[in-house]
Structures are given as C-alpha cells and as structure tokens.
N, C-alpha and C positions, 0 to 999 in steps of 0.2 A: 390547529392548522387544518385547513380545511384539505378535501382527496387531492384537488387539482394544485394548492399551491404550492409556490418554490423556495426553497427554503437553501440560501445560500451561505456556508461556513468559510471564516477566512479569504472573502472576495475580493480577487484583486484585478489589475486593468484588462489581463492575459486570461486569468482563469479563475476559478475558487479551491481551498483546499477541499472541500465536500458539499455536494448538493442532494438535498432531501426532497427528493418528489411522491405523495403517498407513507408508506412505510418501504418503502426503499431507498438506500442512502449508496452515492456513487463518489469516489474520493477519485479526487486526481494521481497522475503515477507523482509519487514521493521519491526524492532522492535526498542523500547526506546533506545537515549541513553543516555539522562540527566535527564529522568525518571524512569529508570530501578529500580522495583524496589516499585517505588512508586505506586499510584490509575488506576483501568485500564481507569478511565478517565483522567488523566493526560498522563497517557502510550497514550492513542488514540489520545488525540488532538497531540502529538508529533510527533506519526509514520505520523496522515494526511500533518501536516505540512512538514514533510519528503517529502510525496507525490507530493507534491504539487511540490515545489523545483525540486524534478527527473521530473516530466513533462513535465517543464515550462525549463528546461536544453534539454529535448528533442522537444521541440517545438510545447508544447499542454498544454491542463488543464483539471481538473476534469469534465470539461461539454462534454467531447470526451470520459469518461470513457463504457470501453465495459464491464468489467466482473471484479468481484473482492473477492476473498478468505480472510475469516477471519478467525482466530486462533483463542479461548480464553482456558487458563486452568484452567476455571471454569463457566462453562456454566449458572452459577446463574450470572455472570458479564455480561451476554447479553444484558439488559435494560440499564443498564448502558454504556456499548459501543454502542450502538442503539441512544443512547440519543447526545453523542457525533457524530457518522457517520451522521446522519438523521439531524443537523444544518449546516452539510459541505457540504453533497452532493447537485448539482445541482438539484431543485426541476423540474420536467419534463425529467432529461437526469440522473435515476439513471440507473446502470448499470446490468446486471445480477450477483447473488450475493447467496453467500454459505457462511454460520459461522460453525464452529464445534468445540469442544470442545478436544484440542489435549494438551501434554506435548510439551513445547517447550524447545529451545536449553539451556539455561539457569533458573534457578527457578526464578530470577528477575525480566524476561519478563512476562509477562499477556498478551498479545494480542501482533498477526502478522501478516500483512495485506499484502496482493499482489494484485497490480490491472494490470489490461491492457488497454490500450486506442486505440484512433484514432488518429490519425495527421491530 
C-alpha cells in the first residue's frame, strides 16, 4: 500500500471500523454488542476485545497504541473501567489517554472507546 493510500476495514454506509492511512491506523469509537446493556465491565472487556480484532485486521496490536478516547455515561463507572483497561493495556506502551463522561448513542451502551495506533 502505497504512503498516501486508504485503506478502509469493516466499511459500512455511516463509517468504517478502522482506517489505515500511512502506518497509522484510526478505529472508530467501539461500543458492546453482545453486552449492551449489561456491567460497564463486561461492556469494556468486550469493546477491548473488539480492539483488539480491528488491529491485528490492520496489522498491529495494543502495544503500538498512540492515543485513546473513552466515553462513560456515568463518571462514578471510572474505577471500574480503569480496572478492566489497566489489566489489557501494554504495561510500559500505554497510550495518551482522555475519559469523559458523555451520553451515548443508545441508553444500553456504558462506555466507547477509540484508540489510534502505530503500524
């Protein structure tokens, strides 16, 4: 794949689950979907597990992550997603990193995660 082209995983009408421009790869925010609904620790280990998957489909993994945006709609579930993100992440290669406390698309979700990596 040449510097400039784009390279689009999982594309659909709205978005794609990850696009590769260069050696940098940018995933959309991921939320549950056989969790929805349920614990935002269940909700988390799921969306990571998501991650993981669009990654390793773009040809990297969580120890290349650059930067990562988390959702929660209810900012008292932070220790609790913290508890889950903090046993996945690469310990020495975690990323630069934002939580905030937003509504998301549906009431079922609890947490949505975007990260960006290296290749």
């Amino acid at each position: 794949m040449s510097s400039d082209a784009i390279q689009r995983l999982a594309p659909g009408p709205r978005m794609s689950g990850a696009v590769v421009h260069g050696n940098t790869v940018y995933l959309a925010g991921q939320v549950a979907k056989e969790t929805a609904g349920k614990s935002v620790t269940e909700q988390t280990k799921e969306i990571l597990s998501i991650i993981d998957g669009l990654l390793a489909a773009a040809g990297t993994d969580k120890s290349k992550l650059l930067s990562a945006n988390i959702w929660l709609t209810d900012m008292s579930t932070f220790n609790e997603m913290n508890a889950v993100w903090d046993a996945w992440v690469v310990p020495g290669h975690t990323p630069a990193r934002a939580t905030v406390e937003a509504k998301l698309a549906a009431p079922q979700y609890k947490v949505e995660i975007m990260v960006v990596a290296a290749r």
